[in-house]
C-alpha positions in Angstrom: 31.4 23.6 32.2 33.4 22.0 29.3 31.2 18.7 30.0 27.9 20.0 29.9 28.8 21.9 26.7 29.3 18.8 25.3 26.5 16.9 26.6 23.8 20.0 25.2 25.8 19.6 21.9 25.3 15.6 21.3 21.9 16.3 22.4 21.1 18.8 20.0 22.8 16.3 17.3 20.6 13.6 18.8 17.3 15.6 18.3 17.0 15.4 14.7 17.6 12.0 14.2 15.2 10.9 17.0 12.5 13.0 15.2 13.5 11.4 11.8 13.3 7.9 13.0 9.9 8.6 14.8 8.2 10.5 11.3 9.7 7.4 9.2 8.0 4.8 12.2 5.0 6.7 11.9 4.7 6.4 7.7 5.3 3.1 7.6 2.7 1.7 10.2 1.3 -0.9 7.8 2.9 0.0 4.2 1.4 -3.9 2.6 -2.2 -2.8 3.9 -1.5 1.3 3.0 -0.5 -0.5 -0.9 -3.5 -3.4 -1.0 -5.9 -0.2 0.1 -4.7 2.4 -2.5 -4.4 -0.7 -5.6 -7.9 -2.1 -4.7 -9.5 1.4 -4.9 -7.8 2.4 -7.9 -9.3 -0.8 -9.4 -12.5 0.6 -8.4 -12.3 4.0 -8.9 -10.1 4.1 -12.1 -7.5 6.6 -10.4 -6.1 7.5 -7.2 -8.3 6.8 -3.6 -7.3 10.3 -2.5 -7.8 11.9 -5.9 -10.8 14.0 -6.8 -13.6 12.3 -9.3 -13.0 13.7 -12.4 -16.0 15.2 -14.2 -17.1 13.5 -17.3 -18.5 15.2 -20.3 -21.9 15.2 -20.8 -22.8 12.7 -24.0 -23.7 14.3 -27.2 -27.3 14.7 -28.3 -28.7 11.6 -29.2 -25.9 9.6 -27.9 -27.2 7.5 -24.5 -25.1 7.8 -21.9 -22.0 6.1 -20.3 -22.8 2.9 -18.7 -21.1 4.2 -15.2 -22.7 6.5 -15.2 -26.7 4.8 -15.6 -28.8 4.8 -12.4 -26.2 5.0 -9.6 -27.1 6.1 -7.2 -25.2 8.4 -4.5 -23.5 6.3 -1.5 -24.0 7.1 2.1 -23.2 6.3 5.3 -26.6 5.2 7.2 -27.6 6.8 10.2 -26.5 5.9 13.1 -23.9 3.0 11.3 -20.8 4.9 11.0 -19.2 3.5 13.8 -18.2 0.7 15.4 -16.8 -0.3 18.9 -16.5 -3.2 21.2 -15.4 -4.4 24.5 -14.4 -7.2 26.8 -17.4 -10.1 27.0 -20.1 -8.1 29.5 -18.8 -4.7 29.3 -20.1 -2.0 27.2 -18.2 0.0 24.6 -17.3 3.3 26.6 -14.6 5.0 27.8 -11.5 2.1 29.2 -13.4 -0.7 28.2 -13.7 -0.2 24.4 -11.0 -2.7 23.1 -11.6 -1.5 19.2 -13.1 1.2 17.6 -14.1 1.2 13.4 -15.2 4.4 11.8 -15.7 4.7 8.1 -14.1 7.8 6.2 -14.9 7.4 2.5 -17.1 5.5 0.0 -17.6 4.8 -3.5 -19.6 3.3 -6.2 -19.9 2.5 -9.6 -22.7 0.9 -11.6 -23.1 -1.0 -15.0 -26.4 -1.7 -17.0 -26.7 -5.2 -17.6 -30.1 -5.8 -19.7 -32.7 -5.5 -16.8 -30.1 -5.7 -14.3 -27.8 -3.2 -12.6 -24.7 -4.8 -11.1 -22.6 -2.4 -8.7 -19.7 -2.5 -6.9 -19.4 -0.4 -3.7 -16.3 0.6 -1.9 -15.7 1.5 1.9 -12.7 2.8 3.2 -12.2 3.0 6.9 -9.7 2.8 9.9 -9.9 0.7 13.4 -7.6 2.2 16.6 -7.0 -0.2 19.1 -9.2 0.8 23.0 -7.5 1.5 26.0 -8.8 -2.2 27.1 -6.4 -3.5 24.6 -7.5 -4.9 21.4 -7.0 -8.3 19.4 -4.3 -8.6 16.9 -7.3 -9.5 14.3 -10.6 -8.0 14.3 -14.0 -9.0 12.0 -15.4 -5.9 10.5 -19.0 -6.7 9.9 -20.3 -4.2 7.2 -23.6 -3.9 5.0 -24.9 -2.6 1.5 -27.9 -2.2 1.1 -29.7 -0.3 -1.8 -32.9 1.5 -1.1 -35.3 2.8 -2.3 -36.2 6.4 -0.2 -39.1 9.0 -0.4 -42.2 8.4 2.0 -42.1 3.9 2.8 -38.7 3.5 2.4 -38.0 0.4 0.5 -34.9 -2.1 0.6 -34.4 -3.3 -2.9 -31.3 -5.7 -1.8 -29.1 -6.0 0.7 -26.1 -8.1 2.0 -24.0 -8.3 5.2 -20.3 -9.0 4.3 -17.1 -9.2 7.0 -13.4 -8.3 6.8 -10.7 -8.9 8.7 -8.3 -6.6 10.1 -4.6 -7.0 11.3 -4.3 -4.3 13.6 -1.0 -4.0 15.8 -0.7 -3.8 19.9 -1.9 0.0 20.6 -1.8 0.4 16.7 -4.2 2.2 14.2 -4.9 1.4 10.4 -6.9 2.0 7.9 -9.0 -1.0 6.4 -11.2 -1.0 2.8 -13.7 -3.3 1.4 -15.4 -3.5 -2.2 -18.7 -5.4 -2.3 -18.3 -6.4 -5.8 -21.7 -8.8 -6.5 -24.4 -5.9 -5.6 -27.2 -6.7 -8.4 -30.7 -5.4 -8.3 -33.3 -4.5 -11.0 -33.1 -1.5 -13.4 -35.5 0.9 -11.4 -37.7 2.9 -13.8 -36.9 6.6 -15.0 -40.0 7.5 -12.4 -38.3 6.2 -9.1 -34.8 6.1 -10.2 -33.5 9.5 -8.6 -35.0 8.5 -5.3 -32.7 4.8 -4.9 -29.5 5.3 -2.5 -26.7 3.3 -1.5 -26.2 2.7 2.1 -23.4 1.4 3.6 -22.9 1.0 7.5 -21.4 -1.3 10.8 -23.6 -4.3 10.7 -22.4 -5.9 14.1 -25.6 -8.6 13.1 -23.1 -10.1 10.1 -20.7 -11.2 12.9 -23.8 -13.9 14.0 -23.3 -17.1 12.7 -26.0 -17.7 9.8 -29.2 -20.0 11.2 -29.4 -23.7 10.1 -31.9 -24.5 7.7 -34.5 -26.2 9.0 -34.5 -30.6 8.1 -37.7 -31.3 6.0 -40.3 -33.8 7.7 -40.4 -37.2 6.3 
């Protein structure tokens, strides 16, 4: 009796630390990329990732208004581009044969007027979980920008495919971000300007090696 006292005491003593050491594993899955996403956010964003935008004043009369805040337009994730899975060569991404999985959870933008020119810089945040088929210890991301121009005959105005790597550890989960940082395009007019749109999405097309140019004929 004296025993088993015992033993349901040291286990009891034993709980709490076993939880501690599991909630400080958990927090510190990947601290260097948790650190290089929030810094290269706040770079973009001008504060905190997980803070809320803060809302500028509106510019007095007469004054024009805040070059961040000229024709840019709202970022989105396109249809059908949110995710991002694959599998072992000649399997299909479902259920135990998914190795990897991407999904993107945030985005951002911000826009300067440079004479005719708008230059942007877009940022997508995101996470990868390793598959039940097991995934690689580094994984290509292939992502796209592309700003459009909606209503009735959508237009593409530009667009880029771009890739990033991913460390992701055996069984392991973590988060990933990426700012496109050379998106330039023309200053729409005042007309058509409300109607342009950022889209960002899973490209799995940027992953294909670019085509050769073809050799001129002598």
């Amino acid at each position: 009796m004296v025993k088993e006292l015992r033993s349901s005491r040291n286990a009891l003593r034993r709980g709490p630390v076993i939880a501690l050491a599991l909630s400080v594993a958990l927090a510190s899955v990947s601290p260097v990329a948790a650190q290089s996403l929030t810094d290269r956010f706040k770079s973009l964003f001008g504060g905190k990732s997980d803070a809320p935008a803060e809302t500028k004043p509106a510019p007095a009369p007469g004054q024009p208004p805040a070059d961040d805040d000229v024709d840019c337009p709202q970022v989105t994730v396109r249809a059908g581009a949110s995710t991002y899975a694959a599998a072992a060569p000649g399997k299909q991404a479902v259920g135990n044969d998914v190795r990897f999985q991407a999904t993107i959870t945030k985005m951002a933008r911000e826009c300067v007027r440079n004479g005719g020119e708008i230059t942007a810089r877009v940022g997508i945040q995101g996470r990868v979980i390793a598959g039940p088929a097991g995934a690689p210890s580094s994984i290509e991301v292939p992502l796209r920008v592309a700003v459009v121009q909606g209503g009735v005959g959508e237009k593409v105005i530009a667009s880029k495919a771009y890739r990033t790597t991913v460390e992701l550890p055996e069984g392991g989960s973590v988060p990933f971000t990426f700012v496109a940082e050379d998106i330039v395009y023309p200053m729409p007019s005042a007309a058509v300007a409300d109607s342009y749109i950022f889209y960002v999405g899973f490209d799995p097309q940027a992953l294909s090696p670019e085509p050769k140019p073809r050799a001129r004929k002598k």
